[in-house]
C-alpha positions in Angstrom: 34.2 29.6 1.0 35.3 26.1 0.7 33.6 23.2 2.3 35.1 20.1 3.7 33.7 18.0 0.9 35.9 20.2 -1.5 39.4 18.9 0.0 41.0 16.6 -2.0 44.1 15.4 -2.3 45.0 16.8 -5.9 45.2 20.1 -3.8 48.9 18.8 -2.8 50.1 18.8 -6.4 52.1 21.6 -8.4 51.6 20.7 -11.8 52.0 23.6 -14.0 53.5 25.6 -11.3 57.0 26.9 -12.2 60.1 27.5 -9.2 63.0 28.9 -8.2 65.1 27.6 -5.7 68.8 29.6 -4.7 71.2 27.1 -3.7 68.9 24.6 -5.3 71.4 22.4 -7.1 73.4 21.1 -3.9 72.5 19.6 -0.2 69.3 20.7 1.3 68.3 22.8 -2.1 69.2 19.7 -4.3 66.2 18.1 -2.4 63.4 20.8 -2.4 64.0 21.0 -6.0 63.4 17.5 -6.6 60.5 17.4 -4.2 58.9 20.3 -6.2 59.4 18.5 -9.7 58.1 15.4 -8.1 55.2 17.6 -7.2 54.5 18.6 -10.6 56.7 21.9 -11.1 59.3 23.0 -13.0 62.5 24.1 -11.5 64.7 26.6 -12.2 67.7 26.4 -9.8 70.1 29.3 -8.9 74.0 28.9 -7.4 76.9 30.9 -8.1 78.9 27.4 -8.3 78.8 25.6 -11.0 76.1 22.7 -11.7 77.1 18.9 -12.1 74.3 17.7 -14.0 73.3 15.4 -10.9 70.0 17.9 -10.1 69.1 18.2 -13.8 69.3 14.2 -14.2 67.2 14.3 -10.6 64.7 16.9 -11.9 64.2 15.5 -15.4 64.0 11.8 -14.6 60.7 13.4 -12.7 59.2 14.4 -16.3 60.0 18.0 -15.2 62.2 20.9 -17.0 65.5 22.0 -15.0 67.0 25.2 -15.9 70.3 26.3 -13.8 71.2 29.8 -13.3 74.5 30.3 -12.2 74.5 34.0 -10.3 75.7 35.5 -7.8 72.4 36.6 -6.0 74.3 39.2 -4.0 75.1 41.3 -6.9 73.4 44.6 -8.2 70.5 43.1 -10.5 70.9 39.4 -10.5 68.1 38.8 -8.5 65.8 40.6 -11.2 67.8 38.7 -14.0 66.9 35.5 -12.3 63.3 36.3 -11.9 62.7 37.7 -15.1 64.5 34.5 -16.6 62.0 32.5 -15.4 59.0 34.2 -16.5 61.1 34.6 -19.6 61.4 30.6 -19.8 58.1 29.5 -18.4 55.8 32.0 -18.2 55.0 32.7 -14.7 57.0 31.9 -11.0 54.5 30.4 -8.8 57.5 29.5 -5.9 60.5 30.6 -4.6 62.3 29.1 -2.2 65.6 31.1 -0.6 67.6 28.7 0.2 71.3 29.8 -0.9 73.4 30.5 2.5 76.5 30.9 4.2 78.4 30.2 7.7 81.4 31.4 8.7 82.7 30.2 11.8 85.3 32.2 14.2 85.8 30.5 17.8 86.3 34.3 19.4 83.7 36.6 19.1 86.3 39.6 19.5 88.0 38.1 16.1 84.5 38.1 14.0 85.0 40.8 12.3 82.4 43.6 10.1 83.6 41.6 6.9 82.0 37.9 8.1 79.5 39.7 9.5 79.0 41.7 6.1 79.2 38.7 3.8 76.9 36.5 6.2 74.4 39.3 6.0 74.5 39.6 2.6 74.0 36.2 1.0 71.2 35.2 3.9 69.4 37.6 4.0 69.6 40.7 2.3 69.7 38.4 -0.9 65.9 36.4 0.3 64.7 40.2 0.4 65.7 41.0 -3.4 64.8 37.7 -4.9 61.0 38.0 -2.5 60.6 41.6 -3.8 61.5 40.8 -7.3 59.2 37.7 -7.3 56.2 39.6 -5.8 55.8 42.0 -9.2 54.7 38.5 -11.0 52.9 37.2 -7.9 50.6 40.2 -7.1 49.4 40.6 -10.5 48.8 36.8 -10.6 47.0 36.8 -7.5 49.1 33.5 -6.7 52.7 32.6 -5.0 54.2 30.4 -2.9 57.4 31.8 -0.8 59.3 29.7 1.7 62.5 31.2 3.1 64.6 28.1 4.9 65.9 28.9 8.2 67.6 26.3 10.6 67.7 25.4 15.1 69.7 28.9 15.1 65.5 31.0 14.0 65.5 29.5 17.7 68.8 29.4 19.4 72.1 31.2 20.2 74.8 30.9 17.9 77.9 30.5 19.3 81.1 31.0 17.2 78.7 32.5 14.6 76.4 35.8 15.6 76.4 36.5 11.9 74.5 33.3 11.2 72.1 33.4 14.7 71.1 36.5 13.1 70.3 36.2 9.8 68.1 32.8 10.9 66.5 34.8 13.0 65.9 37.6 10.7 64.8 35.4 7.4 62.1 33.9 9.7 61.1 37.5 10.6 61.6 38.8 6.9 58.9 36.0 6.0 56.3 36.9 8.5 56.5 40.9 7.7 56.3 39.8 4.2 53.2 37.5 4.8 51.6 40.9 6.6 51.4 42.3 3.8 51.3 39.5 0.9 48.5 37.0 2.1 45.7 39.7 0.7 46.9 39.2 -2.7 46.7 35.0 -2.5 50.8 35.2 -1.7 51.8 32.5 1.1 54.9 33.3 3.0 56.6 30.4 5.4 60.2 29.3 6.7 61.2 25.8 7.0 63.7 25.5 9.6 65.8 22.3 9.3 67.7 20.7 12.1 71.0 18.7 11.9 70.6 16.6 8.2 73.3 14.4 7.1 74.7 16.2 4.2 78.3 17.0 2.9 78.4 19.8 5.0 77.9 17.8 8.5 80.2 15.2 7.3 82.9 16.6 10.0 80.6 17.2 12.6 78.7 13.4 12.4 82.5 11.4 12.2 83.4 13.4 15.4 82.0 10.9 17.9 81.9 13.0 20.9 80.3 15.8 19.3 78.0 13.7 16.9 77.1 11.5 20.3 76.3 15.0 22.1 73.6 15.9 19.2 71.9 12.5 18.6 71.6 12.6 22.8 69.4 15.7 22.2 67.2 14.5 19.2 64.0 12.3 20.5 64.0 10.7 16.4 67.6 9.5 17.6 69.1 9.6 14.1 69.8 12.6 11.8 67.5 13.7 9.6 67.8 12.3 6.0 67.1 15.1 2.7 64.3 13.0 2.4 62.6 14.2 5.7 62.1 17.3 3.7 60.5 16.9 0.9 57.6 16.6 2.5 57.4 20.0 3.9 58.4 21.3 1.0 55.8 20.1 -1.4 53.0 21.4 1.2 53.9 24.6 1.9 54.5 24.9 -2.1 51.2 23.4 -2.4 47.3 24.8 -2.4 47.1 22.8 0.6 48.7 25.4 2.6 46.7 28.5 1.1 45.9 29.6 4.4 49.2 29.1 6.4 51.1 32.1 6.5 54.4 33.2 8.3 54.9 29.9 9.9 57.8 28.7 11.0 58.1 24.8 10.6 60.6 22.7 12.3 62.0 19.6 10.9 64.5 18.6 13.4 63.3 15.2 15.2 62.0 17.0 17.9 65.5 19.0 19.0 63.9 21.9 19.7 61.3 19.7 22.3 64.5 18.5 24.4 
């Protein structure tokens, strides 16, 4: 048993930890990356698009090492060959966030077919499971892991145009807490992050529409969209030792949307 004498804040750092993050070399991933090597870890970072060298100038300019893996997670055995690559590289993987995801849109729910649905599926969840379950044969025998599957509003809401992607919020936050069940006797922490709206390349559209972007801001209390950087922080504790005893939480980052 710890006392309250033994916090400090060195408990907050990840030196010598070693991560994976899918989808971790673009948009929201780009910054949990950076806010793991500005922790103290190494990242290995995992999209089936190509890298651009702007993550690995990010995550090396920190001191850290940056690997890229370009896979397709969705594939028969990728997951294992990404896992195994970075045990292969550093040693040991100490955190893995799932991050990589998809949204396909169709304005008719009698038009959204099996094959959206199928694809949607695939990558956002069904993917999280494989790369938690490959993960967890380092991380039991280690007694030690940090898991954070990222959700968004729609862990909470309705989606509309997109029952594909309602879903498989809702069912990575689930996925995390039946995981945690299970995990947390072996020293394994498993949480979701769910973002709200963040300016990114992806909301571009949405934020230069000034009815709709007028529409969200009028139901955030922060009154702005959230920056990358309103992440990090998150990130790094939930990565961290100082979240050892949080498990299958969902945190919200989302200026309060959810309160209004």
């Amino acid at each position: 048993m710890h006392q309250i004498n033994d916090f400090h804040m060195g408990l907050f750092s990840l030196e010598g930890k070693n991560a994976v993050v899918t989808g971790g070399n673009s948009g929201l991933g780009q910054a949990f990356s950076t806010a793991l090597a500005k922790g103290g870890a190494n990242v290995m970072a995992v999209s089936i698009v190509d890298d651009d060298g702007e993550t690995k100038e990010l995550i090396e300019g920190c001191g850290k090492e940056y690997r890229f893996v370009k896979a397709d997670i969705t594939a028969d055995g990728e997951c294992k060959r990404v896992i195994d690559e970075c045990v292969n590289t550093w040693g040991s993987i100490d955190i893995l966030i799932n991050c990589a995801g998809l949204s396909i849109n169709v304005e008719d729910v009698t038009k959204y077919t099996r094959k959206e649905w199928d694809k949607m599926v695939a990558v956002n969840l069904t993917a999280a499971f494989e790369m938690t379950h490959e993960a967890c044969k380092y991380m039991i025998p280690q007694k030690s892991g940090k898991i954070i599957n990222i959700g968004s509003l729609y862990t909470f809401l309705g989606g509309q145009w997109s029952p594909a992607y309602a879903a498989t919020k809702h069912g990575i936050a689930g996925l995390a807490k039946a995981m945690c069940d299970e995990l947390a006797q072996f020293n394994i922490q498993v949480n979701t992050i769910a973002p709200g709206y963040f300016a990114t390349k992806l909301t571009e559209k949405t934020r230069s529409d000034a009815k709709r972007n007028a529409e969200i801001l009028a139901h955030i209390p922060a009154n702005r969209w959230g920056d990358l950087y309103d992440l990090m922080g998150a990130c790094v504790f939930l990565s961290s030792s100082a979240s050892d005893y949080v498990n299958g939480h969902v945190l919200t980052v989302d200026g309060g949307f959810l309160m209004r």
